[in-house]
N, CA, C and O of each residue as an XYZ file, in Angstrom:
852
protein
N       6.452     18.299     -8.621
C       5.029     18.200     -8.342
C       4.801     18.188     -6.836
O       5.577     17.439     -6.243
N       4.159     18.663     -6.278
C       3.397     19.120     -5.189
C       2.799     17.932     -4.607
O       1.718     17.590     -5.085
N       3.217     17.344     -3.811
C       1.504     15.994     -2.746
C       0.342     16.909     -2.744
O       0.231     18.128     -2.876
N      -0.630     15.768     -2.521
C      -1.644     16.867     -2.013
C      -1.427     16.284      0.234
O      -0.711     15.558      0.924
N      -2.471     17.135      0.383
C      -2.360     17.481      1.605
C      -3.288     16.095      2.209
O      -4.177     15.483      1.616
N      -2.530     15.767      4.104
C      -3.303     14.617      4.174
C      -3.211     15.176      5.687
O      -2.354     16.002      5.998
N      -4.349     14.560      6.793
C      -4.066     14.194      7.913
C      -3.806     13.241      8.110
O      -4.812     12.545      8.252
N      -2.397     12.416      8.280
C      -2.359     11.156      8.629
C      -2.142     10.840      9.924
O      -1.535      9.780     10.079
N      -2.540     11.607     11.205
C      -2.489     11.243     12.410
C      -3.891     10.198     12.285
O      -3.470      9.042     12.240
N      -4.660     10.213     12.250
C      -5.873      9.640     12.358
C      -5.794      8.540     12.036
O      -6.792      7.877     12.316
N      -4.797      7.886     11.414
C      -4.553      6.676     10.929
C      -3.239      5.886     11.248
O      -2.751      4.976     10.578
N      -2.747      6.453     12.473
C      -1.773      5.437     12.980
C      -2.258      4.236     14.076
O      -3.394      4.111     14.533
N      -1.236      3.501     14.331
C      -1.944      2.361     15.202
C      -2.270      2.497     15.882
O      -1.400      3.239     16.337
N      -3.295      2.406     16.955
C      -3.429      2.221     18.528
C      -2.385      1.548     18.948
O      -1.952      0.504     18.460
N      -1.908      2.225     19.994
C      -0.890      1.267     21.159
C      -1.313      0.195     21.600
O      -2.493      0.050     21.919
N      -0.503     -0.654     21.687
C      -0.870     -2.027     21.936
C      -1.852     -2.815     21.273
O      -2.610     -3.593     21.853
N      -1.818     -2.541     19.704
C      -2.375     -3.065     18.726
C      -1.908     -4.553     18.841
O      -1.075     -4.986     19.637
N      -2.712     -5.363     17.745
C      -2.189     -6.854     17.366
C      -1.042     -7.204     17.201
O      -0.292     -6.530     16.494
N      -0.685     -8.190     17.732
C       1.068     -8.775     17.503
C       0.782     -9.172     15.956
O      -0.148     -9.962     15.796
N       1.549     -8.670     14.653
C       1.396     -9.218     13.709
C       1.670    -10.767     13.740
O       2.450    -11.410     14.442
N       0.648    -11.230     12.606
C       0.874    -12.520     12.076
C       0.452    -13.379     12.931
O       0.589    -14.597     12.817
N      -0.085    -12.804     13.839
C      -1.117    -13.793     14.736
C      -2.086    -14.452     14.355
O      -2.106    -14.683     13.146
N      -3.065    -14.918     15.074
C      -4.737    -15.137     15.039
C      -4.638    -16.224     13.646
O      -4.062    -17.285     13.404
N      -5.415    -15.430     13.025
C      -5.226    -16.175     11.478
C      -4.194    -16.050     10.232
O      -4.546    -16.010      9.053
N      -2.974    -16.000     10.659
C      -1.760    -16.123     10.034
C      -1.518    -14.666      9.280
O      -2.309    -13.783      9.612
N      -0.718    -14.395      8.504
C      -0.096    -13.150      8.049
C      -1.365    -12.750      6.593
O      -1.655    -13.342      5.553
N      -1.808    -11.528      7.207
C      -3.138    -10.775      6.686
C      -2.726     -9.947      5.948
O      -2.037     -8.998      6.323
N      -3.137    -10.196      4.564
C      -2.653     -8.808      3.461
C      -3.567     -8.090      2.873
O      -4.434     -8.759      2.310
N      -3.678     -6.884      2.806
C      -4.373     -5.801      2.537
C      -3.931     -5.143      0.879
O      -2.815     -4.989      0.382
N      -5.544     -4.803      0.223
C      -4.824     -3.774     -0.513
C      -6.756     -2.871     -0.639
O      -7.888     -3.306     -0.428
N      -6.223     -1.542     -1.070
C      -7.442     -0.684     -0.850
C      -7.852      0.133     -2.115
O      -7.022      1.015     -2.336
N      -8.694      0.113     -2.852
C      -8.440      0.667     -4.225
C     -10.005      0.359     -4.991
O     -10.776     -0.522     -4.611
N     -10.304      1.469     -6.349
C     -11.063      0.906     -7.248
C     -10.928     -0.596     -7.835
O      -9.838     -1.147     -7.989
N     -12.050     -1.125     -8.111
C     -11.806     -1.858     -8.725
C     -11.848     -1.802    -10.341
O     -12.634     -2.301    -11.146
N     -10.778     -1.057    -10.489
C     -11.626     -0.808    -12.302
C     -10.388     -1.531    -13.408
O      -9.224     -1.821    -13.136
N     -11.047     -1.666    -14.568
C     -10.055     -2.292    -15.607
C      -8.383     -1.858    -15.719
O      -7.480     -2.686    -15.843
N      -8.205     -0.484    -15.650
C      -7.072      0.486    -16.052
C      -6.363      0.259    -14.913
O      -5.181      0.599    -14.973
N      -6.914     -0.429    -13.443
C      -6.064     -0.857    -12.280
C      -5.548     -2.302    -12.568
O      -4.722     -2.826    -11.820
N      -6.030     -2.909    -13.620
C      -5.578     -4.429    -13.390
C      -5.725     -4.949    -12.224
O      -4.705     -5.512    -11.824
N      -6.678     -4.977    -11.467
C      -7.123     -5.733    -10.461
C      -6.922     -7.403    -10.448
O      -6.530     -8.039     -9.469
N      -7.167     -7.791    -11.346
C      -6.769     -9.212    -11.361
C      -5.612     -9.579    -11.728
O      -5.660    -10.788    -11.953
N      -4.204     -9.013    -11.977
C      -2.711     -8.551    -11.919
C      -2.332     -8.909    -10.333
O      -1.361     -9.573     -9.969
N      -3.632     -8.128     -9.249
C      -3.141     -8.268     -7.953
C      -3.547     -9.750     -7.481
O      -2.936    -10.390     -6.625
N      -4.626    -10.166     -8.150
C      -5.148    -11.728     -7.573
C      -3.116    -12.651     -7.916
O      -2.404    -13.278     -7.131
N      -2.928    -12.324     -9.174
C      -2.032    -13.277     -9.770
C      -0.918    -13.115     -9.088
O      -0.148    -14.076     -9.081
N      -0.565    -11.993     -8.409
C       0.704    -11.716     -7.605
C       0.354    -12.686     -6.013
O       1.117    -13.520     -5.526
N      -1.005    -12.264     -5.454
C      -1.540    -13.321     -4.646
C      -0.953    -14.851     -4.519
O      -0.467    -15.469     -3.572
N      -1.198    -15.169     -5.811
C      -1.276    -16.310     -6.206
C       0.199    -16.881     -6.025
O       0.424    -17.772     -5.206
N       0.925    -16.477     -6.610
C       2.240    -16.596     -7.232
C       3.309    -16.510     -5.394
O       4.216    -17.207     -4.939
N       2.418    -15.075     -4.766
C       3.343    -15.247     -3.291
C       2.746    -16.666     -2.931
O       3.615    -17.508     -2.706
N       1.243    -17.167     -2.816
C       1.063    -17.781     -1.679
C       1.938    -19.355     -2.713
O       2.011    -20.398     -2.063
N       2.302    -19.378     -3.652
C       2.866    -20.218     -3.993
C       4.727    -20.643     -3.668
O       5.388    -21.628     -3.994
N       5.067    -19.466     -2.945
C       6.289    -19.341     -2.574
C       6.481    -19.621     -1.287
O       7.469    -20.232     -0.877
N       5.522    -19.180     -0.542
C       5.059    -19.505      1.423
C       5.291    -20.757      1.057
O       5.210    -21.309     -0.040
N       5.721    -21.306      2.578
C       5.234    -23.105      2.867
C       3.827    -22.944      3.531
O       3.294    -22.025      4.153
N       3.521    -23.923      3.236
C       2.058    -24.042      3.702
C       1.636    -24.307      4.696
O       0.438    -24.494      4.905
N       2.924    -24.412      5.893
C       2.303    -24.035      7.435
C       2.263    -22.605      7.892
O       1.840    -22.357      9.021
N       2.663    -21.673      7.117
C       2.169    -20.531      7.229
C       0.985    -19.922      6.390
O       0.974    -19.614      5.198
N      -0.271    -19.808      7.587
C      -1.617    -19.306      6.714
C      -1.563    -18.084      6.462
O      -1.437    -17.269      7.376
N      -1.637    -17.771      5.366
C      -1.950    -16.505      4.671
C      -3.440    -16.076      4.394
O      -4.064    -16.915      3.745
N      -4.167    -14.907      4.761
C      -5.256    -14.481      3.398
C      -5.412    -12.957      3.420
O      -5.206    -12.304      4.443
N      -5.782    -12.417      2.256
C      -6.012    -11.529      1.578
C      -7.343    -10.588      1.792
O      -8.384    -11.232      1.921
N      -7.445     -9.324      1.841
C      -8.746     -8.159      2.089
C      -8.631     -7.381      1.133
O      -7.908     -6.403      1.325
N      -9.318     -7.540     -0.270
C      -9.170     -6.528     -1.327
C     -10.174     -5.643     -0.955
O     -11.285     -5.933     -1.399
N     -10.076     -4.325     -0.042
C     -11.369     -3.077     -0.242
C     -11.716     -2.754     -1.597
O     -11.008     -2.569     -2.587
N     -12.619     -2.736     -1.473
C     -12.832     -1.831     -2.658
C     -14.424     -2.623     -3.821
O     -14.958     -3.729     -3.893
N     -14.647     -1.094     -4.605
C     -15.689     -2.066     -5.508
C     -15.787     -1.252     -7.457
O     -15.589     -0.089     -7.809
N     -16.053     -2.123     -8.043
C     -16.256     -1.320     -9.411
C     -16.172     -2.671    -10.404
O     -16.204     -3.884    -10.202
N     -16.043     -1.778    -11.631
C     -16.380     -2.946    -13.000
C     -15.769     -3.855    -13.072
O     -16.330     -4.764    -13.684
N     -14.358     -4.164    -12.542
C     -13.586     -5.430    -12.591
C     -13.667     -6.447    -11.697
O     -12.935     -7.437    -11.690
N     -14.864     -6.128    -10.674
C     -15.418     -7.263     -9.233
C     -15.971     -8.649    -10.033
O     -15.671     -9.723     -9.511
N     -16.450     -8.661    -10.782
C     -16.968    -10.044    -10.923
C     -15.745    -10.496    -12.156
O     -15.864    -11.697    -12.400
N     -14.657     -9.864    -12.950
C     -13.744    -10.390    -13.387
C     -13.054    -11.126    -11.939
O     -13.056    -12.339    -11.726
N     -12.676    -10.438    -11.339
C     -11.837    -11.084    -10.176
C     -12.856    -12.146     -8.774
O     -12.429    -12.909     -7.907
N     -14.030    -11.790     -9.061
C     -14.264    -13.356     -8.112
C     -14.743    -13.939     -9.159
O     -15.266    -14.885     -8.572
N     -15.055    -14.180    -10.624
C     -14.756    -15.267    -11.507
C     -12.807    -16.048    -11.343
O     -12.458    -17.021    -10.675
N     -12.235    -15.445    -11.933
C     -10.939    -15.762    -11.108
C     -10.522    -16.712     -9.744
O      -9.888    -17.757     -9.594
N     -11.153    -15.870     -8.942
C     -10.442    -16.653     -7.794
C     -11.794    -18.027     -7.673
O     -11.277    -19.107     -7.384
N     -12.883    -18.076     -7.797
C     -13.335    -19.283     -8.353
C     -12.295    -20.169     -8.745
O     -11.610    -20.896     -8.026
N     -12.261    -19.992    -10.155
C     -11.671    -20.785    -11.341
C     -10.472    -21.258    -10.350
O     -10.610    -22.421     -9.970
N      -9.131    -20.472     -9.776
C      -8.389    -20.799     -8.920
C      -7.966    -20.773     -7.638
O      -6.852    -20.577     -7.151
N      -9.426    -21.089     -6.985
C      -9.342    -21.806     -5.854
C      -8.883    -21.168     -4.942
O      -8.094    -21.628     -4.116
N      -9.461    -19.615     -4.970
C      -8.887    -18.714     -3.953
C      -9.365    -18.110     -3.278
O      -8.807    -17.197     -2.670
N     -10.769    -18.484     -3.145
C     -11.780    -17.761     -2.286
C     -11.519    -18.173     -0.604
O     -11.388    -17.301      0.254
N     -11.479    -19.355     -0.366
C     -10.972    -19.837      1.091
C     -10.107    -18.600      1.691
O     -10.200    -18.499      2.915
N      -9.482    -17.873      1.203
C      -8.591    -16.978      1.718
C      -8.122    -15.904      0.893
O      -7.005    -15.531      1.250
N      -8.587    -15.282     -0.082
C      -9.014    -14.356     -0.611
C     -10.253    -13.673     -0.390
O     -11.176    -14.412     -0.733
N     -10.750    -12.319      0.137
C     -11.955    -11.793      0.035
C     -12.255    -10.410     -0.078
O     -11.634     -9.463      0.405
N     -13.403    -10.408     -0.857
C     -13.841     -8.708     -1.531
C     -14.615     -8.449     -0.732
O     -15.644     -9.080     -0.970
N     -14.706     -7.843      0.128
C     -15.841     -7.190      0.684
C     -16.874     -6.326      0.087
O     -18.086     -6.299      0.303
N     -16.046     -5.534     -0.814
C     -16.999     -4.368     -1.414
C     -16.568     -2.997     -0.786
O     -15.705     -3.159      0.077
N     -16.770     -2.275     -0.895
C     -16.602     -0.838     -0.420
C     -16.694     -0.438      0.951
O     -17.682     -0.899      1.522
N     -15.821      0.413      1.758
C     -15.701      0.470      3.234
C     -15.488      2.091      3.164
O     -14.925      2.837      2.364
N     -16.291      2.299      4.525
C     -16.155      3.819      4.307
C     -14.428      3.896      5.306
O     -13.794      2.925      5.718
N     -14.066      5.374      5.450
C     -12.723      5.324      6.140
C     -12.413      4.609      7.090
O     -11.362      3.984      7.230
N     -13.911      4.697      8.268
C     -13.807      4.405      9.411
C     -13.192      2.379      9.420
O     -12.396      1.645     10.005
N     -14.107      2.338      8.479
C     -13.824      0.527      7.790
C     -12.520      0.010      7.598
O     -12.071     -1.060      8.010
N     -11.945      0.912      6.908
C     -10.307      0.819      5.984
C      -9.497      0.537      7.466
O      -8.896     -0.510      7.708
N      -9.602      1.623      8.346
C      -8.268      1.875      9.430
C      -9.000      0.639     10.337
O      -8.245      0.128     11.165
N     -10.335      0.117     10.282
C     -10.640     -1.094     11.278
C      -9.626     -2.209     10.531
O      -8.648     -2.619     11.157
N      -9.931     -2.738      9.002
C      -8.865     -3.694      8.577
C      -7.662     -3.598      8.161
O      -7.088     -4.469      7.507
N      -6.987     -2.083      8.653
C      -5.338     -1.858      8.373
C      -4.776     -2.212      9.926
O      -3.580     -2.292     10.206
N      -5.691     -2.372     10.709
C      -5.407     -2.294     12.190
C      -5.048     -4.268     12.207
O      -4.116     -4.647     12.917
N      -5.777     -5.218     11.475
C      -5.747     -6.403     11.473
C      -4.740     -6.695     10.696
O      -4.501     -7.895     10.563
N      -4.089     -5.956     10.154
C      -3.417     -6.176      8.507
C      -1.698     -6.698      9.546
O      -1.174     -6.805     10.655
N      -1.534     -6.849      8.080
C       0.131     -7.190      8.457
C       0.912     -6.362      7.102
O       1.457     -5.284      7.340
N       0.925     -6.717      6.209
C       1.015     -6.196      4.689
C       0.235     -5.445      4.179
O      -0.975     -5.657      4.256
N       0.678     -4.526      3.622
C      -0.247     -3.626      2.481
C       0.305     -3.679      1.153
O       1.486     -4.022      1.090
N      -0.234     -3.441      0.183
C       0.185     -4.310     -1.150
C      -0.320     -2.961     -1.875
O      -1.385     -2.607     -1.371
N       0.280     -1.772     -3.291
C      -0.478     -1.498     -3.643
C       0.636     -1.528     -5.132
O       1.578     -0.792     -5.425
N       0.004     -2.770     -5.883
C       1.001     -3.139     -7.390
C       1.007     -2.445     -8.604
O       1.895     -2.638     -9.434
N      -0.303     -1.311     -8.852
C      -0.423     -0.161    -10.049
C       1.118      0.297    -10.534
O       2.052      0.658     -9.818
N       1.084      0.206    -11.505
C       2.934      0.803    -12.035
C       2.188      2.250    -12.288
O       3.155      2.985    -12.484
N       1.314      2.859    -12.365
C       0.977      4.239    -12.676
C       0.616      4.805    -11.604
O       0.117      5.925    -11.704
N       0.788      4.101    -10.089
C      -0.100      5.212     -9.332
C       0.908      6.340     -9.065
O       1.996      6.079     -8.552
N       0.511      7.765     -9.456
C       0.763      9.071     -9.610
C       1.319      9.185     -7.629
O       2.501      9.202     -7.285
N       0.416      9.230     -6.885
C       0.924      9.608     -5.693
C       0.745      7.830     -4.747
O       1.686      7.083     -4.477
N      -0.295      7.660     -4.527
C      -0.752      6.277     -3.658
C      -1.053      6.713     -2.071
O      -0.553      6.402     -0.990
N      -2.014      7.500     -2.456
C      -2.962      7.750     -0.961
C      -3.174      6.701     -0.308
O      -2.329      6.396      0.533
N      -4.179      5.965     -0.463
C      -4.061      4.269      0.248
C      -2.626      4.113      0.835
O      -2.437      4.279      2.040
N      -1.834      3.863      0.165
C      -0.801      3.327      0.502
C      -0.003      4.086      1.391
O       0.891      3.685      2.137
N      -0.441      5.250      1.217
C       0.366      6.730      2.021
C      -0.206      6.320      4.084
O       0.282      6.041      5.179
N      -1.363      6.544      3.474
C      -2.705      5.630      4.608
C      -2.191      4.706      5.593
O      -2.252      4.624      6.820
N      -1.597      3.948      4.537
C      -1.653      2.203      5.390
C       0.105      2.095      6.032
O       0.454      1.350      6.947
N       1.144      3.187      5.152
C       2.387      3.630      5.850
C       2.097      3.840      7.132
O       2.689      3.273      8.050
N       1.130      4.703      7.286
C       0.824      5.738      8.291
C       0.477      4.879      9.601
O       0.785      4.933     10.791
N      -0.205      4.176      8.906
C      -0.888      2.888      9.776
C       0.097      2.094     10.693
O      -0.137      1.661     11.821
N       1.258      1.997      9.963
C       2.348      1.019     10.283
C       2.253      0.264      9.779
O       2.536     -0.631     10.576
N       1.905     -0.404      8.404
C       1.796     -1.565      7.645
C       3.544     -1.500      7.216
O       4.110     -0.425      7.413
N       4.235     -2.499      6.719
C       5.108     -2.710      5.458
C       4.400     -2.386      3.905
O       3.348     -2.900      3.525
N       4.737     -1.990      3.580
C       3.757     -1.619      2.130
C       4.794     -1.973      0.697
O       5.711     -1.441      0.071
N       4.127     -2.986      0.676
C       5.066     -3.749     -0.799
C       4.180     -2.726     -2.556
O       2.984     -2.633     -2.832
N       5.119     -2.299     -3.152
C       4.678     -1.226     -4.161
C       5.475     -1.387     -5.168
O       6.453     -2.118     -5.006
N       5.210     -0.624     -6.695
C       6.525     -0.307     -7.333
C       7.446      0.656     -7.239
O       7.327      1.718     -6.629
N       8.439      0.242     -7.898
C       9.396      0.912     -7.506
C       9.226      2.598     -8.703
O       9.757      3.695     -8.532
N       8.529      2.253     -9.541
C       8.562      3.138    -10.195
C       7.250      4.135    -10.167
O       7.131      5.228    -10.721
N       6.388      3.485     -9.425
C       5.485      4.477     -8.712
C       5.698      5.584     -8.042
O       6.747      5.864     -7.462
N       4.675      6.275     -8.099
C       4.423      7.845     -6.965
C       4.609      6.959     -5.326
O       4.488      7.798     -4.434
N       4.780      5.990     -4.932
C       4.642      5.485     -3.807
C       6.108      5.054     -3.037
O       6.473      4.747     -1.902
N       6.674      5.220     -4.316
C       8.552      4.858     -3.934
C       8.846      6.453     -3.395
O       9.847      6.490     -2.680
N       8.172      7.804     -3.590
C       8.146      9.030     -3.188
C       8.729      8.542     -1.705
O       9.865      8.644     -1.244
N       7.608      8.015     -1.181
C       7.929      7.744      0.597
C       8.046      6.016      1.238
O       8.144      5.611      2.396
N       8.001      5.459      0.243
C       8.388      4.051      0.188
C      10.058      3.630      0.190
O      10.423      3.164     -0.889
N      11.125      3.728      1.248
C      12.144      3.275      1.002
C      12.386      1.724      0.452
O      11.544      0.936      0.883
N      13.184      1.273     -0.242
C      13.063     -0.306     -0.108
C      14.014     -0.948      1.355
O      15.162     -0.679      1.706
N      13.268     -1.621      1.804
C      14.147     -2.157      3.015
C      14.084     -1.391      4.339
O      14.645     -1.815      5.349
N      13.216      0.025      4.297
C      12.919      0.408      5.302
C      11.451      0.801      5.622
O      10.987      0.528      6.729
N      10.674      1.467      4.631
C       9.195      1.345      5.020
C       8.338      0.315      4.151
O       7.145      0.572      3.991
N       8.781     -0.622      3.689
C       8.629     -1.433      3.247
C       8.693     -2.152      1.795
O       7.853     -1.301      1.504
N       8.851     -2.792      0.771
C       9.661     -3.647     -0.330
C       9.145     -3.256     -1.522
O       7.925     -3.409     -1.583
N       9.704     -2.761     -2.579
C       9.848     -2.394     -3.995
C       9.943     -3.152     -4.771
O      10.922     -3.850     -4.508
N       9.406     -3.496     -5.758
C       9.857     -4.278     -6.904
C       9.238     -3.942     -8.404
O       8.028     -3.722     -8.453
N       9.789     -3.905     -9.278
C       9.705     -3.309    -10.962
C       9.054     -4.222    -11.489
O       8.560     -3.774    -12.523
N       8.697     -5.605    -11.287
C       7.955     -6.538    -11.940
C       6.678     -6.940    -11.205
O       6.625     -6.468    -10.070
N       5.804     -7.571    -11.506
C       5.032     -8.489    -10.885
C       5.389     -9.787    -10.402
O       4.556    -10.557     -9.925
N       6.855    -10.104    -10.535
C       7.340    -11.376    -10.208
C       8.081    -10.673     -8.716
O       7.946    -10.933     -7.521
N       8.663     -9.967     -9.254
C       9.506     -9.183     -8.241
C       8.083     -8.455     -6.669
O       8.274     -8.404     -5.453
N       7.233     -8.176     -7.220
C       5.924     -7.872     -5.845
C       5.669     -9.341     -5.399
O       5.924     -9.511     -4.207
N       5.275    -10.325     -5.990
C       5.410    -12.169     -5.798
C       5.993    -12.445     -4.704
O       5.443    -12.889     -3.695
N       7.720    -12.071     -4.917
C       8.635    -12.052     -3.839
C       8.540    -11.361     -2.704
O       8.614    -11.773     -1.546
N       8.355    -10.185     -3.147
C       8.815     -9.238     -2.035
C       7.331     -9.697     -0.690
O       7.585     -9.771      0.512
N       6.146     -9.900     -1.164
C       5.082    -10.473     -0.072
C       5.524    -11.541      0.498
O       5.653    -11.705      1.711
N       5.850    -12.541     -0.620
C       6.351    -13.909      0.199
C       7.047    -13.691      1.425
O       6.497    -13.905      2.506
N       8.764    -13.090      1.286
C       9.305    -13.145      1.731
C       8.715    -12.210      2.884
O       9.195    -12.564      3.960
N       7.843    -11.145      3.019
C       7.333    -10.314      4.692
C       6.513    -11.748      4.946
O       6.866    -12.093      6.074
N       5.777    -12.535      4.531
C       5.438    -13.615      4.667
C       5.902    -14.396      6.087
O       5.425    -14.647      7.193
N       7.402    -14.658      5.174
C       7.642    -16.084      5.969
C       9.112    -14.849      6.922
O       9.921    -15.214      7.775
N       9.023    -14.131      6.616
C      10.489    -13.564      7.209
C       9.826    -12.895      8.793
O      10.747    -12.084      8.899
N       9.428    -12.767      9.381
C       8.222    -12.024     10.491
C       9.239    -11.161     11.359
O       8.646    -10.407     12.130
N      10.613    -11.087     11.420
C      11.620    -10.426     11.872
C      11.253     -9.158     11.296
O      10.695     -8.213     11.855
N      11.914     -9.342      9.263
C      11.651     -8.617      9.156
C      10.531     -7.512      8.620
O      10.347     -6.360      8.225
N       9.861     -8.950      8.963
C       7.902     -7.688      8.819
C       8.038     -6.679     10.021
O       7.778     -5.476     10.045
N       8.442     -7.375     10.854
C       8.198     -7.054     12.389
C       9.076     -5.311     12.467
O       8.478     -4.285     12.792
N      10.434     -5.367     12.118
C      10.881     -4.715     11.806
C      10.609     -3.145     11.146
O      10.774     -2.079     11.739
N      10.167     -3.333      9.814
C       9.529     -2.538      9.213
C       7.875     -1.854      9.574
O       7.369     -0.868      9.038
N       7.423     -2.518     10.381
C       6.188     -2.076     10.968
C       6.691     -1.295     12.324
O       6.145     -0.271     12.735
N       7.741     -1.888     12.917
C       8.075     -0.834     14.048
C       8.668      0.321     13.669
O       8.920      1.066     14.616
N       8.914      0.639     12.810
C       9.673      1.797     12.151
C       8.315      2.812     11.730
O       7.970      3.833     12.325
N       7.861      2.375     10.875
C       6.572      2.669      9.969
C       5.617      3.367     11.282
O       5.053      4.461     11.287
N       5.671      2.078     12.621
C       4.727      3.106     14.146
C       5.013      4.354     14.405
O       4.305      5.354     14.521
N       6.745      4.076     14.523
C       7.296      5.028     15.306
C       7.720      6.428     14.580
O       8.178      7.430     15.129
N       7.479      6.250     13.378
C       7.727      7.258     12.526
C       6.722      7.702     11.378
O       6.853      7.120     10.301
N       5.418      8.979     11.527
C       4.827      9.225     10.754
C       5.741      9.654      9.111
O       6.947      9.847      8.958
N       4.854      9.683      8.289
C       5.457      9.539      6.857
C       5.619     10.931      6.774
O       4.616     11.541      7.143
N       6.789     11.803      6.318
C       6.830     13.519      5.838
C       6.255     13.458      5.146
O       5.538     14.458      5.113
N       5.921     12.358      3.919
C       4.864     12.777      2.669
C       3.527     12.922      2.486
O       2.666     12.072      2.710
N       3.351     14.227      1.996
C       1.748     14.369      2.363
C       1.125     15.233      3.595
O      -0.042     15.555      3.820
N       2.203     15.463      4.235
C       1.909     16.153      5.895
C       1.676     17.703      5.438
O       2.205     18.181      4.434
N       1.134     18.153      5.989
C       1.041     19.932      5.522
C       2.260     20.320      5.674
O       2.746     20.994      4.767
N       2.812     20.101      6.475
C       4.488     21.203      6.800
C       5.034     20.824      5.052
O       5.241     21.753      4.271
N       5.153     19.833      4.765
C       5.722     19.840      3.603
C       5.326     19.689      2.067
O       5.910     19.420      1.017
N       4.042     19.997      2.473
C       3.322     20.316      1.568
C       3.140     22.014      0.984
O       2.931     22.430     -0.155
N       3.352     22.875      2.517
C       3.213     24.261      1.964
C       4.586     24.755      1.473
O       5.027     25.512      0.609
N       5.189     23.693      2.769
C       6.996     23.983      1.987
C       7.376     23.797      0.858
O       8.340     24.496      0.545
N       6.776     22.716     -0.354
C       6.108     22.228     -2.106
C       5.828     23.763     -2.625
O       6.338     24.444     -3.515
N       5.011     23.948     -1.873
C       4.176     25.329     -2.380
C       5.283     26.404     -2.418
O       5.703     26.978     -3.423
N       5.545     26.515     -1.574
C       6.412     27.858     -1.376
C       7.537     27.552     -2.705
O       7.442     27.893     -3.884
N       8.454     26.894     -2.107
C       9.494     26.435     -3.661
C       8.704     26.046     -4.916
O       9.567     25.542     -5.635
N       7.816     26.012     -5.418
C       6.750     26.074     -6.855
C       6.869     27.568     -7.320
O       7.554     28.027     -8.235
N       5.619     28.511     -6.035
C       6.294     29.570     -5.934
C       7.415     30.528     -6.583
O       7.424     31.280     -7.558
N       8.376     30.153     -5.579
C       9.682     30.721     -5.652
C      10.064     30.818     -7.389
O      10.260     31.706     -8.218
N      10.024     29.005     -7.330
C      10.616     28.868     -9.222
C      10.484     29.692    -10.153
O      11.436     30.114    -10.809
N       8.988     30.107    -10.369
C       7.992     30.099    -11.035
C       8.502     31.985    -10.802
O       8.627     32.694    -11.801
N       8.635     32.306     -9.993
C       9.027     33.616     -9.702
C      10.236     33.988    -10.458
O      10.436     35.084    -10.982
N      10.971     33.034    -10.463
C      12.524     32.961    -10.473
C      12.649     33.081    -12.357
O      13.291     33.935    -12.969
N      11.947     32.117    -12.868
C      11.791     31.855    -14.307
C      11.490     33.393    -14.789
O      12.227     34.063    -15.512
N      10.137     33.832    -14.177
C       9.418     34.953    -14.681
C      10.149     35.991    -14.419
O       9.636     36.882    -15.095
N      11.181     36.502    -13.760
C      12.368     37.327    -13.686
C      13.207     37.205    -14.962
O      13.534     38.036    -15.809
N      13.431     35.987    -14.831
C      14.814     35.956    -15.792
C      14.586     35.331    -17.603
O      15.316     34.782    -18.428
N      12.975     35.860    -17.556
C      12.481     35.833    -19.170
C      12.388     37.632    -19.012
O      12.564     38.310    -20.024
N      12.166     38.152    -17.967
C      11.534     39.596    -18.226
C      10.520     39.758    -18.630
O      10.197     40.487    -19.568
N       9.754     38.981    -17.861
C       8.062     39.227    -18.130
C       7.389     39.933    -16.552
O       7.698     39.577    -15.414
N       6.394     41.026    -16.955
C       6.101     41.774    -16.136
C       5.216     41.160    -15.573
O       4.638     41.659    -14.607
């Protein structure tokens, strides 16, 4: 399967951006519909579960973008458990919005076990975030584990993998300098027409060797 096509220059850091994990402690991002078939409140509980693993002299909070039918499931939720202090929905941000709070971010989080490619997340690579994902996602495409940032197959296993960019700031620190210094191949046109061309080719290759005119 083919990426689709992205400019992701437009979305890397400014030089001499924020020292992560500053100001108001280690800032996690995630950017997305809010709709039922995303399990949006899956991501509150992974929230939950990291900030339960942090010690509690490290402040954590959370920027869910985004808006749709599952918004008042999830601030009923963080009500009920006490997560609004440092959990918050803004509602919908146009682009210019997204790259203002990927620029504050420290973490990018995107936990869907179905996302097909993970634009957002492609985005917030680009950005220089660490980007904690599944492993069995379209997002492990350009997601190494341990180098552009942490994989995990469960929701216990995403739990961890935040905690630990959390409290580990080496190696947040780490993975965000990599992530600066190196735009993502996935998604870039060069290798996107290069997709094309070998689709192409195949498809050429097949139709030869059935003997179809």
């Amino acid at each position: 399967m083919v990426s689709n096509g992205l400019d992701l220059s437009g979305w890397a850091a400014p030089p001499g951006g924020r020292e992560p994990g500053t100001r108001d402690g280690v800032h996690i991002v995630a950017v997305g519909r809010l709709a039922p078939r995303k399990q949006p409140v899956r991501l509150l509980k992974l929230l939950q579960a990291a900030r339960a693993r942090v010690p509690s002299r490290i402040p954590m909070r959370a920027t869910i973008v985004g808006d749709g039918p599952a918004r008042g499931q999830m601030e009923r939720f963080l009500d009920r458990h006490g997560m609004t202090g440092w959990v918050s929905l803004p509602g919908r941000h146009t682009r210019e919005e997204i790259a203002k709070v990927l620029e504050s971010a420290d973490v990018f989080v995107a936990p869907a076990p179905r996302e097909s490619f993970g634009i957002a997340a492609l985005e917030a690579r680009a950005a220089g975030l660490p980007v904690v994902a599944r492993a069995q996602s379209g997002v492990a495409d350009f997601v190494k584990d341990g180098t552009e940032g942490l994989l995990g197959r469960t929701l216990g296993d995403l739990a961890g993998a935040v905690a630990r960019l959390c409290t580990d700031a080496e190696l947040r620190e780490s993975i965000a300098a990599h992530n600066r210094a190196t735009l993502p191949a996935a998604g870039s046109w060069p290798t996107v027409l290069e997709g094309f061309d070998q689709a192409y080719e195949l498809a050429r290759d097949r139709r030869s060797s059935s003997g179809t005119r």
